[in-house]
C-alpha positions, 0 to 999 in steps of 0.5 A: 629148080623143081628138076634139080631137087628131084635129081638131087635127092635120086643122087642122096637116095642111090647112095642111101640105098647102096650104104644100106645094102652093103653096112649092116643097120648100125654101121649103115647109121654111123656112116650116114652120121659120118656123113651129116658131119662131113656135111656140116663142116664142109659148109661151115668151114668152107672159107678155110677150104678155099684157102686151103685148097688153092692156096689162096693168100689173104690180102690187105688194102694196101698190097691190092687197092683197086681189088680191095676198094672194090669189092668193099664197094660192091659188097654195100650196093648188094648189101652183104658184109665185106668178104676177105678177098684172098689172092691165088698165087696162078697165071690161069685167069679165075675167080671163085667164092665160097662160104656162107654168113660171116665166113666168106672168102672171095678169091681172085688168081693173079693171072685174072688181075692181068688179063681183065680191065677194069670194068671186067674185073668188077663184073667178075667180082660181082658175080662171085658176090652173088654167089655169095648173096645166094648162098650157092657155096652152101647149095652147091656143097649140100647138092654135090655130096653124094657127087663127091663120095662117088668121085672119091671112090672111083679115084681110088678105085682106078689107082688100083688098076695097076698089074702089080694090083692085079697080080696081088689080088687084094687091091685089084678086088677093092678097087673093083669092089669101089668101082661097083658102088661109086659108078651107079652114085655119080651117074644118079647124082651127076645130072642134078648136080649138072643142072643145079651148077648151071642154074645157078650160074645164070642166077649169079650173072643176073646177081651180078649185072643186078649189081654193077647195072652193066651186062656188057662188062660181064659179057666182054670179061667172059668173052676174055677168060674164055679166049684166054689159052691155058697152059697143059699143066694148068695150076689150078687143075688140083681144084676142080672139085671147086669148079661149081664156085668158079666164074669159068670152069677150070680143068677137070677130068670130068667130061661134063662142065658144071657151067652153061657155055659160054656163048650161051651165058654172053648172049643171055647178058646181050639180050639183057644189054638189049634190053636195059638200054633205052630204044635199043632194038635187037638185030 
């Protein structure tokens, strides 16, 4: 944690300095104003950005029953207020949270109801209920800002690399311009996003055998999504700026996952399966 809030705050003070060198003092002030609200309301109204972005339908106890009970169920053994549970219309089997205090939304797609069981599906949901208890919707928007300003800039920037922007000029030049200030934000900013996301993946897997008392469930639903083949035009590609909040990462251009392995998380809850069984010994 020590070595994510480091590399953090080099993301927060390269993007500083680079608003600072470009803006003049007052405009430099604005934008980081801009900035702090931006901020603000993405935390706040996060629930309302999941929905949004995944197109995540709301669901009632009758539509869902076993989706419905249990997370109710799970939410009073970890003691949280019973999240709205939302459902993505996708086959791409995922689950994500996100929000903080009474805003809260749990999502499920349609495809993950399909491809787990029952005890595997309770795991999953656990998991995105310790995200919750941790308030990592919270940690995770905070952290990745400065991530996200220089992925913005660098999308923008590599639209306008086209020959019809190069022979007009103006674009050509804006988008290098945006190349120059994104590149040196998302590489200062990547490696405590990466570490923070991936820390805090196990802190949930931990939350969520905390909850169920069952490490193998989560183990052999992971081991499920994991195998799982995904479509090359997956659906839930256009939200992978939420990977952070997903049990499993889904498919981004990004060369580098905010989640631990796989293999690695599953053989973390193994040992503990290990562990937590009476006269068990590891072989």
């Amino acid at each position: 944690m020590l070595l994510a809030l480091v590399l953090t705050l080099a993301g927060y003070a390269v993007l500083g300095w680079i608003v600072l060198s470009v803006l003049s003092t007052t405009m430099a002030l604005v934008v980081c104003a801009c900035f702090a609200i931006v901020i603000l309301a993405s935390v706040s109204q996060a629930d309302y950005i999941a929905y949004w972005a995944t197109n995540a339908i709301a669901i009632e106890r009758e539509q869902y029953p076993l989706l419905y009970d249990t997370i109710e169920r799970l939410a009073r053994q970890a003691d949280l207020p019973v999240p709205p549970v939302a459902v993505i219309p996708s086959d791409e089997p995922n689950a994500l949270s996100a929000g903080t205090g009474n805003r809260t939304v749990v999502c499920v797609t349609t495809g993950l109801l399909r491809a787990l069981d029952d005890d595997e599906l309770e795991a999953v949901l656990a998991h995105e209920l310790a995200h919750l208890k941790n308030d990592d919707s919270t940690v995770m928007t905070v952290a990745g800002f400065p991530m996200v300003v220089s992925a913005i800039a660098l999308s923008t920037a590599r639209r306008t690399f086209t020959l019809g922007s190069y022979l007009i000029g103006l674009p050509f030049l804006l988008g290098t311009y945006l190349l120059f200030i994104g590149l040196p934000v998302y590489l200062a900013s990547l490696p405590g996003t990466l570490v923070l996301s991936r820390y805090r993946e196990y802190a949930a897997d931990r939350g969520a055998v905390a909850i169920t008392g069952d490490p193998y469930a989560l183990a052999s639903a992971l081991a499920t999504l994991h195998g799982e083949p995904t479509p090359p035009d997956a659906d839930l590609r256009t939200v992978a700026g939420f990977n952070a909040f997903c049990i499993v990462p889904t498919d981004s251009l990004s060369p580098f996952s905010t989640h631990p392995p796989t293999h690695r998380r599953i053989a973390r809850l193994r040992e503990q399966f290990v562990e937590d069984t009476p006269g068990a010994t590891s072989t």
